[in-house]
PDB file of N, CA, C and O in Angstrom:
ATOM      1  N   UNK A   1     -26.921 -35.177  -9.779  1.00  0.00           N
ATOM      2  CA  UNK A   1     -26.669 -34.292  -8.655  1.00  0.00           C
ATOM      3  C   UNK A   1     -25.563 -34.898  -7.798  1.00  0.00           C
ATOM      4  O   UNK A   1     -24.936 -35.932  -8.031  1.00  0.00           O
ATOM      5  N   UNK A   2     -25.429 -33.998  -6.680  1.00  0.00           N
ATOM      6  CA  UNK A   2     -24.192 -34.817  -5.612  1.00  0.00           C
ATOM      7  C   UNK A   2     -23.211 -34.869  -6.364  1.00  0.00           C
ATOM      8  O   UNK A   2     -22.766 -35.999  -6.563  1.00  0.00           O
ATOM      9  N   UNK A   3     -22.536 -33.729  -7.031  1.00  0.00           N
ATOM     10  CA  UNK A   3     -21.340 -33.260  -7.714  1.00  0.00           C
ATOM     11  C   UNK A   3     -20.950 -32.365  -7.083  1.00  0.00           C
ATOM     12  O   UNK A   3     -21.566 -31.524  -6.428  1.00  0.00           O
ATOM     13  N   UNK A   4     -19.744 -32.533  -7.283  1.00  0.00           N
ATOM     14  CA  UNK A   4     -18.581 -30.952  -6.202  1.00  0.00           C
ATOM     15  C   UNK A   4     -19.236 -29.808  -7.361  1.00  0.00           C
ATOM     16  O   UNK A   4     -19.926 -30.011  -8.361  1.00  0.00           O
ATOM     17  N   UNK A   5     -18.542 -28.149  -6.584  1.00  0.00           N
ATOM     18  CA  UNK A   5     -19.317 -27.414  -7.397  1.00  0.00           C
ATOM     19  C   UNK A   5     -18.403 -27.518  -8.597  1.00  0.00           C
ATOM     20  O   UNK A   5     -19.093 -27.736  -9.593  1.00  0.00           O
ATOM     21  N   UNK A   6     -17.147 -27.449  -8.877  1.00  0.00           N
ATOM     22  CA  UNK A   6     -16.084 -27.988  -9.602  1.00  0.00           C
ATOM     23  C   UNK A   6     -16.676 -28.394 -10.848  1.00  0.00           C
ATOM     24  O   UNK A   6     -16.532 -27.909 -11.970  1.00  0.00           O
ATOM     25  N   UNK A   7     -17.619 -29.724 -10.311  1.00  0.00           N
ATOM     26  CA  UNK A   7     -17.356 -30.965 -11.664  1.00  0.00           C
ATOM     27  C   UNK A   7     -19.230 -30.827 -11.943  1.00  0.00           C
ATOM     28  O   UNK A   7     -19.895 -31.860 -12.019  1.00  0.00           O
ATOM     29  N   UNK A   8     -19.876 -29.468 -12.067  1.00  0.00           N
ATOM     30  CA  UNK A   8     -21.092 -29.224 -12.612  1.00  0.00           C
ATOM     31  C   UNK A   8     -21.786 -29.609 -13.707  1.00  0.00           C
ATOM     32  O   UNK A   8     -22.984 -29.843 -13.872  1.00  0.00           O
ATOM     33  N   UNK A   9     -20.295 -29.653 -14.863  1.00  0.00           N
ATOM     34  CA  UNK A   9     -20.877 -29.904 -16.197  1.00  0.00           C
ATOM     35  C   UNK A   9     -19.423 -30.367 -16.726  1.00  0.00           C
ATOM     36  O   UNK A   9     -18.265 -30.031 -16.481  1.00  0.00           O
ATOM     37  N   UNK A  10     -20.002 -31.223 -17.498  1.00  0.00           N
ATOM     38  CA  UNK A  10     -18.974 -31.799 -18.629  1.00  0.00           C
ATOM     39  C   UNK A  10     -18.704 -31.284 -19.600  1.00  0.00           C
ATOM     40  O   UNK A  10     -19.630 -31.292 -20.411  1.00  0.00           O
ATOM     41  N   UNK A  11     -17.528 -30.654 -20.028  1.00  0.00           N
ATOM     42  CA  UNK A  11     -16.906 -30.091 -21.284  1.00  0.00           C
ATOM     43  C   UNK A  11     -15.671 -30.592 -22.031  1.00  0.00           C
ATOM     44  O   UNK A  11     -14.511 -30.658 -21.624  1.00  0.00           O
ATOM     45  N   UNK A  12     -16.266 -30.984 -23.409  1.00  0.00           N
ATOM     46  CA  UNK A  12     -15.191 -31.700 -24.043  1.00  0.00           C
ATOM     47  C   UNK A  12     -13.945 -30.885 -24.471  1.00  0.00           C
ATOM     48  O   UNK A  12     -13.853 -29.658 -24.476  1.00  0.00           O
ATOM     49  N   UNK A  13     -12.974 -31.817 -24.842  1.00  0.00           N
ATOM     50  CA  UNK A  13     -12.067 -30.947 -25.342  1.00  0.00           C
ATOM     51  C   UNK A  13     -10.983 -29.863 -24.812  1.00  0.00           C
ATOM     52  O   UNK A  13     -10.195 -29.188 -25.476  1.00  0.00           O
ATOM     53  N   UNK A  14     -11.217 -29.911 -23.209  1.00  0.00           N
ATOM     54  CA  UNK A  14     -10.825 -29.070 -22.429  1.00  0.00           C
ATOM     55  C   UNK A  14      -9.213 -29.949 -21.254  1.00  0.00           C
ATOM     56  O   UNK A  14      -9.119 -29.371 -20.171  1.00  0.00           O
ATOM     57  N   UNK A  15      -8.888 -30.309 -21.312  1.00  0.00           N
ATOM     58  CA  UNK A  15      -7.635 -30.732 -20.417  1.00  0.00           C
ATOM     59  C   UNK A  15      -7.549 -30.058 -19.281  1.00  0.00           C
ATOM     60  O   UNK A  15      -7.439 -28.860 -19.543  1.00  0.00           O
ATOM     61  N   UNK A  16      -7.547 -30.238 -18.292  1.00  0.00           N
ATOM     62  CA  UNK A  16      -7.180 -29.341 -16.764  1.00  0.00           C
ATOM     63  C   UNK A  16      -6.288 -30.726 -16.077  1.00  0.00           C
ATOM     64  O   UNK A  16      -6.382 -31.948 -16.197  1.00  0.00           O
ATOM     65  N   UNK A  17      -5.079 -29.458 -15.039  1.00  0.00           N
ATOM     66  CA  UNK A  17      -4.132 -30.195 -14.385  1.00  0.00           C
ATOM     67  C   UNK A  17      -4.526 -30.007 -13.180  1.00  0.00           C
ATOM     68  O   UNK A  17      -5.167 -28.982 -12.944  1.00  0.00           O
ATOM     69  N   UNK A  18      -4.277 -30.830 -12.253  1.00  0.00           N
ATOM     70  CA  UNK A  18      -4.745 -29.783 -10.707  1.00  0.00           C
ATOM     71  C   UNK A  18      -3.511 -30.911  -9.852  1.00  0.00           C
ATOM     72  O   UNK A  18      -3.407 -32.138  -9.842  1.00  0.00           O
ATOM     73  N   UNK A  19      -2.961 -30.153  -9.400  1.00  0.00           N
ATOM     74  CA  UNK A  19      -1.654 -30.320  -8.220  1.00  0.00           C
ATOM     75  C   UNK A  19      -2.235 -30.525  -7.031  1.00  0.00           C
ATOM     76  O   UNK A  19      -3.183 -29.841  -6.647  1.00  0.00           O
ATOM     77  N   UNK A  20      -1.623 -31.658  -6.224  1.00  0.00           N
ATOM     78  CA  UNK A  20      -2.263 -31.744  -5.164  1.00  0.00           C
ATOM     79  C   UNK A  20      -1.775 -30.255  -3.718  1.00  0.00           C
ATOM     80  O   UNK A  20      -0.641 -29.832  -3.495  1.00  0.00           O
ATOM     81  N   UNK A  21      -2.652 -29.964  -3.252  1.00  0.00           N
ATOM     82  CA  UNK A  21      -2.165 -28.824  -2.207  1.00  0.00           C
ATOM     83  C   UNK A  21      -1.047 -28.995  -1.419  1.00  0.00           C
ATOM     84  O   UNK A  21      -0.414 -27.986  -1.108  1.00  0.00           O
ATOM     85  N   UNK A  22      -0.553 -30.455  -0.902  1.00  0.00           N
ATOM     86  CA  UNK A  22       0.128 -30.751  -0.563  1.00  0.00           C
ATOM     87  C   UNK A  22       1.746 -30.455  -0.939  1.00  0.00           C
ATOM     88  O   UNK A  22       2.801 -30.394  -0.307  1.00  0.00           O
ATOM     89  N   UNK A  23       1.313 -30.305  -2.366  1.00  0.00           N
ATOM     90  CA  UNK A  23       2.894 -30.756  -2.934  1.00  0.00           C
ATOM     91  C   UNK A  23       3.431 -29.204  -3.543  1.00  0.00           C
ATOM     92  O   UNK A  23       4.487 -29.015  -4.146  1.00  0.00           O
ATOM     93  N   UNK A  24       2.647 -28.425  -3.285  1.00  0.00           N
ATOM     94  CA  UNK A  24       2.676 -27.002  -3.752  1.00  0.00           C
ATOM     95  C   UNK A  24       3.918 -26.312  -2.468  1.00  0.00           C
ATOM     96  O   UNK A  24       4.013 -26.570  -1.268  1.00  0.00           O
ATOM     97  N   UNK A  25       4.567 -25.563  -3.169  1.00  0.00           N
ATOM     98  CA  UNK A  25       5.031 -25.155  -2.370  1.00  0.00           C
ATOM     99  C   UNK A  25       5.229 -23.626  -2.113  1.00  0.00           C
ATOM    100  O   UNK A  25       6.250 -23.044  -2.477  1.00  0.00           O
ATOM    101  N   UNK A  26       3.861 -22.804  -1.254  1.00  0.00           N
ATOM    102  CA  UNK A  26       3.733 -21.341  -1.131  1.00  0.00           C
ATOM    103  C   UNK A  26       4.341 -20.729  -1.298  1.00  0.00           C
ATOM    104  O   UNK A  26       4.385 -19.921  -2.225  1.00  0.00           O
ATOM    105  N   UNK A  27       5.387 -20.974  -0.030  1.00  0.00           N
ATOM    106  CA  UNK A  27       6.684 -20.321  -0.038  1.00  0.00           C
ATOM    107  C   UNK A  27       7.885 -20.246  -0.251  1.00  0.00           C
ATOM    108  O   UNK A  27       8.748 -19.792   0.500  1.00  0.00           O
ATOM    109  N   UNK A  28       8.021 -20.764  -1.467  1.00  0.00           N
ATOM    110  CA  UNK A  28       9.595 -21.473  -2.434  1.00  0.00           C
ATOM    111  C   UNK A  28      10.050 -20.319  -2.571  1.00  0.00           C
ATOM    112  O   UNK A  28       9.474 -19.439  -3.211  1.00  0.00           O
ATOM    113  N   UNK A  29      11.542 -20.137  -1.771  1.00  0.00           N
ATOM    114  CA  UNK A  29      12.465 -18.950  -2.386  1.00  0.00           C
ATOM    115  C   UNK A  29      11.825 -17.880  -2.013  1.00  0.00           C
ATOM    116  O   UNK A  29      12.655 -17.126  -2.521  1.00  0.00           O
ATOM    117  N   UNK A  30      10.873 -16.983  -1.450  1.00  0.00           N
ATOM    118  CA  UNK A  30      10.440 -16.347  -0.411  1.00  0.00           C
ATOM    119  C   UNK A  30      11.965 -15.387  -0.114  1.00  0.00           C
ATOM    120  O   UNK A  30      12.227 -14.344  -0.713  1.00  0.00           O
ATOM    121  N   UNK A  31      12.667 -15.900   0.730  1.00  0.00           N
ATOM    122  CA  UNK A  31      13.813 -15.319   1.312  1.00  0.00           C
ATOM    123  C   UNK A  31      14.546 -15.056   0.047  1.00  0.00           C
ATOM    124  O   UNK A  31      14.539 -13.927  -0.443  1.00  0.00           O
ATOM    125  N   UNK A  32      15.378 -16.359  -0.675  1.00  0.00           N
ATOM    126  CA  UNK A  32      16.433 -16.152  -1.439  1.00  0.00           C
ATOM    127  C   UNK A  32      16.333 -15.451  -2.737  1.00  0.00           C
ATOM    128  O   UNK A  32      17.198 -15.024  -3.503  1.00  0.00           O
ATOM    129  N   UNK A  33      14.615 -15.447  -2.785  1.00  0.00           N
ATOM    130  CA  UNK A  33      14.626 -14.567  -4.429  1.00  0.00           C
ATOM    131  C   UNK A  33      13.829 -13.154  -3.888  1.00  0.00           C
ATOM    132  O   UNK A  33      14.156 -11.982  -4.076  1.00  0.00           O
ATOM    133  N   UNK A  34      12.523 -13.774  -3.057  1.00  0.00           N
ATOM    134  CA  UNK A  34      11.874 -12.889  -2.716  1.00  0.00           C
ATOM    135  C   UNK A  34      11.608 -11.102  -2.118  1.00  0.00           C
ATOM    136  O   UNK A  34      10.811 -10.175  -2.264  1.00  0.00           O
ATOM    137  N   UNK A  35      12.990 -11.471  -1.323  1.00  0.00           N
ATOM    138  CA  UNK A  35      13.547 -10.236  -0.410  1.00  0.00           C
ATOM    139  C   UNK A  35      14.490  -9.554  -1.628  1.00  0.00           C
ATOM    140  O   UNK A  35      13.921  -8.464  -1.691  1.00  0.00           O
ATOM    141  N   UNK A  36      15.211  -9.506  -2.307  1.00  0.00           N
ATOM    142  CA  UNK A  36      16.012  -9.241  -3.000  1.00  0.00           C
ATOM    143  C   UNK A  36      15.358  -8.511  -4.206  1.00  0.00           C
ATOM    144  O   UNK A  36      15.632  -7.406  -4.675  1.00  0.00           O
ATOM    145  N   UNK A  37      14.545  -9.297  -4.534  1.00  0.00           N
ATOM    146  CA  UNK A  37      13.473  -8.451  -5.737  1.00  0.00           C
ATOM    147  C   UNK A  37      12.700  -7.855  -5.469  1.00  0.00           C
ATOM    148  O   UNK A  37      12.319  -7.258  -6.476  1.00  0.00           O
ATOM    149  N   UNK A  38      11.840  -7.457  -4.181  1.00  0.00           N
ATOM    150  CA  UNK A  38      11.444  -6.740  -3.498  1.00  0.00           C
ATOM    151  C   UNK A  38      12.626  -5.229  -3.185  1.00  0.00           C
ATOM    152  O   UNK A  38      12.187  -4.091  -3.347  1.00  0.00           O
ATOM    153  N   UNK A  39      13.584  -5.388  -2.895  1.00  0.00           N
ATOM    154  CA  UNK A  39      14.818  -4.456  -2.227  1.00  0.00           C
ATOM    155  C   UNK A  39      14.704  -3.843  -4.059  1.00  0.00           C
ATOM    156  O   UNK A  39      13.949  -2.916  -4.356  1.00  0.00           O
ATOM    157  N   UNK A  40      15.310  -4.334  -4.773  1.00  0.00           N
ATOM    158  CA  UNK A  40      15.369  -4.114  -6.262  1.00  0.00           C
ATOM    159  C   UNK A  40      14.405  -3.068  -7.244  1.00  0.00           C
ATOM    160  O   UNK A  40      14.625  -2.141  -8.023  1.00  0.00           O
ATOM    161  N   UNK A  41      12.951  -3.954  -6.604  1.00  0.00           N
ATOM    162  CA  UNK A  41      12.106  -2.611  -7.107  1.00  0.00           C
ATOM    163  C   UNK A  41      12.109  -1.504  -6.404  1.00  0.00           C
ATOM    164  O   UNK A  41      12.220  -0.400  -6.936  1.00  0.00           O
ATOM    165  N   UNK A  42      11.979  -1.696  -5.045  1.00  0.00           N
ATOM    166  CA  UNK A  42      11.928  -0.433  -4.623  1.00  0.00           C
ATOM    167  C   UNK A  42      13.011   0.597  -4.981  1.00  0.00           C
ATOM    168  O   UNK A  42      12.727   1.717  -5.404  1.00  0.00           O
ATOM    169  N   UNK A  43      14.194   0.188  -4.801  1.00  0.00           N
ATOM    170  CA  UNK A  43      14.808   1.229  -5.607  1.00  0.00           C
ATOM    171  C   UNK A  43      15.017   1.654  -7.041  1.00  0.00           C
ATOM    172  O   UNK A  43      15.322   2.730  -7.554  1.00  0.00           O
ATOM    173  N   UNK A  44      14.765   0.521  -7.491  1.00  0.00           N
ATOM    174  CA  UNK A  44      14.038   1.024  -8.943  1.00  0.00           C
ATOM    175  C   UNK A  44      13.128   2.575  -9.416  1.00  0.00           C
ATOM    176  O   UNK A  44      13.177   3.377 -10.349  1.00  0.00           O
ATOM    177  N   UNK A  45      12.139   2.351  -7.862  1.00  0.00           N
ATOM    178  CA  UNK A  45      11.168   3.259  -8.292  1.00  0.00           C
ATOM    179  C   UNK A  45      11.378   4.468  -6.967  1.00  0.00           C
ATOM    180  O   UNK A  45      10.589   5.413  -6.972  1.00  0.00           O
ATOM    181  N   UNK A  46      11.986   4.431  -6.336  1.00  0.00           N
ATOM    182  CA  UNK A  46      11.897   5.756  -4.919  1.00  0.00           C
ATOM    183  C   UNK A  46      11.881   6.888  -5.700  1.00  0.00           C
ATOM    184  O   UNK A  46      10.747   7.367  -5.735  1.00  0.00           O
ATOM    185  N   UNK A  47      12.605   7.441  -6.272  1.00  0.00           N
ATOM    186  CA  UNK A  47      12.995   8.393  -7.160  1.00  0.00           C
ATOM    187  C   UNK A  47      11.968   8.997  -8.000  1.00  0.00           C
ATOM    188  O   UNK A  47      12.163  10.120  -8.465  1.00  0.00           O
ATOM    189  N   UNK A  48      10.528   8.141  -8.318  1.00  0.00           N
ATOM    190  CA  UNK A  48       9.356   8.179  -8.982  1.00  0.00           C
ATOM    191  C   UNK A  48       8.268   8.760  -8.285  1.00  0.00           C
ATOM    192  O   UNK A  48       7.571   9.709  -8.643  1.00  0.00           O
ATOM    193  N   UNK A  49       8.189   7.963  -7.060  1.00  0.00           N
ATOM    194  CA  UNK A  49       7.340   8.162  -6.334  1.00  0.00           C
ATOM    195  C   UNK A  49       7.412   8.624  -4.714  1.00  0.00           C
ATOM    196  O   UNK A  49       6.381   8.722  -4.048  1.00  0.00           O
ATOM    197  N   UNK A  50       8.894   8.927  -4.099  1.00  0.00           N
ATOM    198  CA  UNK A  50       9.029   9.726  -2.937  1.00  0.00           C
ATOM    199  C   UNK A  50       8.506  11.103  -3.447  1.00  0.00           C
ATOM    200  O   UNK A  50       7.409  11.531  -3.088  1.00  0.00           O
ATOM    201  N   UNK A  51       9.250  11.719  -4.218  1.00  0.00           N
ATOM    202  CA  UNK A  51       8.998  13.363  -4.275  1.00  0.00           C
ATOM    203  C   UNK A  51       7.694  13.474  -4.153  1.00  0.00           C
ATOM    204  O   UNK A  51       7.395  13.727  -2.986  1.00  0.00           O
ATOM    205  N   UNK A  52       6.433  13.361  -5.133  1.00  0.00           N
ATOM    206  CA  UNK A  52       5.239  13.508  -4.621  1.00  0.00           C
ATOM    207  C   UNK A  52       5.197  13.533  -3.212  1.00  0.00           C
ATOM    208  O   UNK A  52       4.831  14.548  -2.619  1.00  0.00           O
ATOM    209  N   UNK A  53       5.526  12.545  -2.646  1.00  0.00           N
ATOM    210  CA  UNK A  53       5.035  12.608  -1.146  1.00  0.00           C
ATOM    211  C   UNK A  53       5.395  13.289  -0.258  1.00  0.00           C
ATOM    212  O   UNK A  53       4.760  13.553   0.763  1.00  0.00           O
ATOM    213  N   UNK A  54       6.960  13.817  -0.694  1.00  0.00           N
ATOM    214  CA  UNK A  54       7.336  14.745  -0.122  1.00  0.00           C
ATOM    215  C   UNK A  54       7.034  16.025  -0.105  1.00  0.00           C
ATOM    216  O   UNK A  54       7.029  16.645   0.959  1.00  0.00           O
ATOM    217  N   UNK A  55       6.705  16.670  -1.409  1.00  0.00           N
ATOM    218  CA  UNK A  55       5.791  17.796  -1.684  1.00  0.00           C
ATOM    219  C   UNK A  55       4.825  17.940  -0.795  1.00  0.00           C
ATOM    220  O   UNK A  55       4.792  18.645   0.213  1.00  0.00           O
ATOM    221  N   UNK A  56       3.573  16.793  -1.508  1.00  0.00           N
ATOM    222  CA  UNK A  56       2.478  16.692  -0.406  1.00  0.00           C
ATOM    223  C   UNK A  56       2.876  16.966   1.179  1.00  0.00           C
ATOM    224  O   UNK A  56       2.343  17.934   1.722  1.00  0.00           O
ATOM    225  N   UNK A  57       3.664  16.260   1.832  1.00  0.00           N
ATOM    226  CA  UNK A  57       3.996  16.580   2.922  1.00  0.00           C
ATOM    227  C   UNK A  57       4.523  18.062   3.352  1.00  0.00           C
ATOM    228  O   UNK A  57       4.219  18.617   4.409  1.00  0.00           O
ATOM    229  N   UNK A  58       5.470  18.665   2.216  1.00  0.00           N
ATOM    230  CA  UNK A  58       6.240  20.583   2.665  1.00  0.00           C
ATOM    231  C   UNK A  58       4.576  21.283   2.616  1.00  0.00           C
ATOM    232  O   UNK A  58       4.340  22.163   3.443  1.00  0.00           O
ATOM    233  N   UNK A  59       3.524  20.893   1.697  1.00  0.00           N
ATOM    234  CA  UNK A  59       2.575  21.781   1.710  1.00  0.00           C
ATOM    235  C   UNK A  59       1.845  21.734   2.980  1.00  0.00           C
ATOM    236  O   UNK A  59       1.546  22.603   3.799  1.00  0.00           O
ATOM    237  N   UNK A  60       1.578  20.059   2.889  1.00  0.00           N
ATOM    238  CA  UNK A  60       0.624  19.815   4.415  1.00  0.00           C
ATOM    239  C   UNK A  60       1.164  20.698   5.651  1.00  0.00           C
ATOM    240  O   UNK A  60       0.411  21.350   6.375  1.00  0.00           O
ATOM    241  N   UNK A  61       2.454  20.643   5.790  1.00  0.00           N
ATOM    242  CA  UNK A  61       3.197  21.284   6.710  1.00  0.00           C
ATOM    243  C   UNK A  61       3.188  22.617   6.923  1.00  0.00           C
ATOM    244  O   UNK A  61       3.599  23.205   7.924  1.00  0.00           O
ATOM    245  N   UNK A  62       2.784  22.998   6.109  1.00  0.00           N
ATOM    246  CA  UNK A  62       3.470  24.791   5.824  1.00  0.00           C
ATOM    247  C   UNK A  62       1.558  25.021   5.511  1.00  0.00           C
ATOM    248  O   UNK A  62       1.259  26.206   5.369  1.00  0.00           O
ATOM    249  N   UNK A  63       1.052  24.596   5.467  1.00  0.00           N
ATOM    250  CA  UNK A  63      -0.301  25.171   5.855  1.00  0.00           C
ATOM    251  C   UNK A  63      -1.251  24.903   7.251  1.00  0.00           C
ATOM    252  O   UNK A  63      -2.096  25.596   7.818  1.00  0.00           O
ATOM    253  N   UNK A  64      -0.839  23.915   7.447  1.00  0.00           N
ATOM    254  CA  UNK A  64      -0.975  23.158   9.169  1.00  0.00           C
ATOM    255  C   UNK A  64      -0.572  24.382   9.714  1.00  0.00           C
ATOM    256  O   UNK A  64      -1.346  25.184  10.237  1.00  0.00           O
ATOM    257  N   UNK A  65       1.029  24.577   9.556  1.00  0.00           N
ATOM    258  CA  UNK A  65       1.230  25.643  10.715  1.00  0.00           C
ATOM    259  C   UNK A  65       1.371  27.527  10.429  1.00  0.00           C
ATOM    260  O   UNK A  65       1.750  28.494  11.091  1.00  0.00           O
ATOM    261  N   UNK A  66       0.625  27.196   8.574  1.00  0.00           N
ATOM    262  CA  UNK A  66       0.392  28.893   9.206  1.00  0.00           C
ATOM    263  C   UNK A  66      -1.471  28.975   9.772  1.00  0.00           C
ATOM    264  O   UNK A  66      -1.957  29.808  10.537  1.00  0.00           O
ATOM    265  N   UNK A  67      -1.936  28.213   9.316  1.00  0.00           N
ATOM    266  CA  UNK A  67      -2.938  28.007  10.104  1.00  0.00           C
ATOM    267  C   UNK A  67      -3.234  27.655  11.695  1.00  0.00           C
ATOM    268  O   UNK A  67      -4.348  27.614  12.217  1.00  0.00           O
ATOM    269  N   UNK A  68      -2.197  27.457  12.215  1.00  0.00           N
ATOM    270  CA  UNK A  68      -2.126  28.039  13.299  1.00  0.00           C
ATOM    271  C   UNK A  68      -1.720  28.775  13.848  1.00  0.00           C
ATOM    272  O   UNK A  68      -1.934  28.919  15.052  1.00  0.00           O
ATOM    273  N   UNK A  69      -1.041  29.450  13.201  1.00  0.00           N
ATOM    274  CA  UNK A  69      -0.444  30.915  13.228  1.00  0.00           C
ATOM    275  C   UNK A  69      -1.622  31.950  12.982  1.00  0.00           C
ATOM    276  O   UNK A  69      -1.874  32.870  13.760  1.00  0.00           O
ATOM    277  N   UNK A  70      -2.120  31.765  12.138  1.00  0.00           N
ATOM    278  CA  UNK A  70      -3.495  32.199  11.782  1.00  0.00           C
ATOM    279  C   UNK A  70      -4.477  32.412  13.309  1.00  0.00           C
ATOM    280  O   UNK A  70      -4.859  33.446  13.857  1.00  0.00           O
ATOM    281  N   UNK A  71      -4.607  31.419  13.562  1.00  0.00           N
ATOM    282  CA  UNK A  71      -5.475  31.032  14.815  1.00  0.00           C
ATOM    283  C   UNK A  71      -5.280  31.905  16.261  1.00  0.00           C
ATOM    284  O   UNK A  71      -6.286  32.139  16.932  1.00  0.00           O
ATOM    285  N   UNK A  72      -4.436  32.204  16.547  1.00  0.00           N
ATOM    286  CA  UNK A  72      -3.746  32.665  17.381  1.00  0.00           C
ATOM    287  C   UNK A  72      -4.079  34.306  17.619  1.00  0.00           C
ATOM    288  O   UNK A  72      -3.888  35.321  16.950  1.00  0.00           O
ATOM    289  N   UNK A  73      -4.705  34.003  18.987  1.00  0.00           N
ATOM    290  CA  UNK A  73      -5.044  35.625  19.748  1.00  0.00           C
ATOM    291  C   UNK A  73      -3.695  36.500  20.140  1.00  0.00           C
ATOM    292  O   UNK A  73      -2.766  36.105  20.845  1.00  0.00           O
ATOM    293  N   UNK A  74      -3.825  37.753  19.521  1.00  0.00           N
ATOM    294  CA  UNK A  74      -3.120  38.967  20.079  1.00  0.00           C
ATOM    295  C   UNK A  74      -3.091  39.086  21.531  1.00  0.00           C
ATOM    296  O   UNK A  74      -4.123  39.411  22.117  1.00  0.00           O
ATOM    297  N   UNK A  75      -2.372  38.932  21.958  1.00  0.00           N
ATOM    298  CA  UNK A  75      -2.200  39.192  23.318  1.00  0.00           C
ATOM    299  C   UNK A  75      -2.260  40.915  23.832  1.00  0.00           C
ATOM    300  O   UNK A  75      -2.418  41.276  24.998  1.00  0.00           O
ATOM    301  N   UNK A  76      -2.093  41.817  22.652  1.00  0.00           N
ATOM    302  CA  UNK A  76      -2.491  43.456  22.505  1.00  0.00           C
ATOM    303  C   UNK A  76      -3.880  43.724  22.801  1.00  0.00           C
ATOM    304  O   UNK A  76      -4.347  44.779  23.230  1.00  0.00           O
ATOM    305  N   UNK A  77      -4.665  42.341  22.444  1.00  0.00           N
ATOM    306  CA  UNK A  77      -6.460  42.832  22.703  1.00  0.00           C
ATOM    307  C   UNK A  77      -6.951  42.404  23.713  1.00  0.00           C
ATOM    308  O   UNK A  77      -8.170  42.314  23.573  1.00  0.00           O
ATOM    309  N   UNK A  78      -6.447  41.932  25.154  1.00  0.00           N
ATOM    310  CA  UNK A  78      -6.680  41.395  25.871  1.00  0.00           C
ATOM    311  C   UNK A  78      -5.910  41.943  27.170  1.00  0.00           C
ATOM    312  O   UNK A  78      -5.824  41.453  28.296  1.00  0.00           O
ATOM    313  N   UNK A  79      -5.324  43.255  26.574  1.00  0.00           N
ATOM    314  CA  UNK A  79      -4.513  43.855  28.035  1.00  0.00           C
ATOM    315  C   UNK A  79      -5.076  43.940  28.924  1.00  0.00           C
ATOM    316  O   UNK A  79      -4.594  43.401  29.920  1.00  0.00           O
ATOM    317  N   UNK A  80      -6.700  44.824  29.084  1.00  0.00           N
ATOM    318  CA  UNK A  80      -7.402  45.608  29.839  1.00  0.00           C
ATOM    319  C   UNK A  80      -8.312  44.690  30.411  1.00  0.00           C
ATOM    320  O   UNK A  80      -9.129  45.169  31.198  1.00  0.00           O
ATOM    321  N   UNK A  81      -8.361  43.200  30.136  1.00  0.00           N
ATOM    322  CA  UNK A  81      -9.519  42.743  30.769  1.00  0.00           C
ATOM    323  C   UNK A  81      -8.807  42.344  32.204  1.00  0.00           C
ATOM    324  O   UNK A  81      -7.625  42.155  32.489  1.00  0.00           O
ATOM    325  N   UNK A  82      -9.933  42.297  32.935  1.00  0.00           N
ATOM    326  CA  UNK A  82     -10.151  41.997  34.161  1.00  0.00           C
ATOM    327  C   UNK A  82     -10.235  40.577  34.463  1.00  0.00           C
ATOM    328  O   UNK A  82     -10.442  40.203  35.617  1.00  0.00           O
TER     329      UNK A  82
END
């Protein structure tokens, strides 16, 4: 007992490397590769996946507002009230 949860059981035959956290480096090239291949796909793919959304959006739109068009009292049925 009094083993990390890690080192539970012994298995032969198996090799593992482990890097210290220290020496890792998260954010290597982040900016100089990162931003750039990011910019890259996206235009890769706009062309794929705007239109859907844009659709979705002319419909959302155009039923939003005949539905409130819809909604909307005649001002003809409401001459005579008091």
């Amino acid at each position: 007992m009094g083993h990390g949860f890690g080192e539970l059981a012994k298995v032969r035959g198996i090799v593992t490397h482990k890097i210290s956290p220290f020496e890792q480096r998260a954010f290597a090239n982040v900016i100089s590769k990162g931003v750039p291949n990011t910019l890259r796909r996206i235009r890769s793919q706009i062309f794929i996946v705007a239109p859907p959304f844009i659709m979705g959006y002319m419909v959302y739109n155009y039923i939003e507002n005949l539905h409130t068009q819809i909604n909307r009292k005649n001002p003809a049925e409401f001459e005579n009230d008091s």
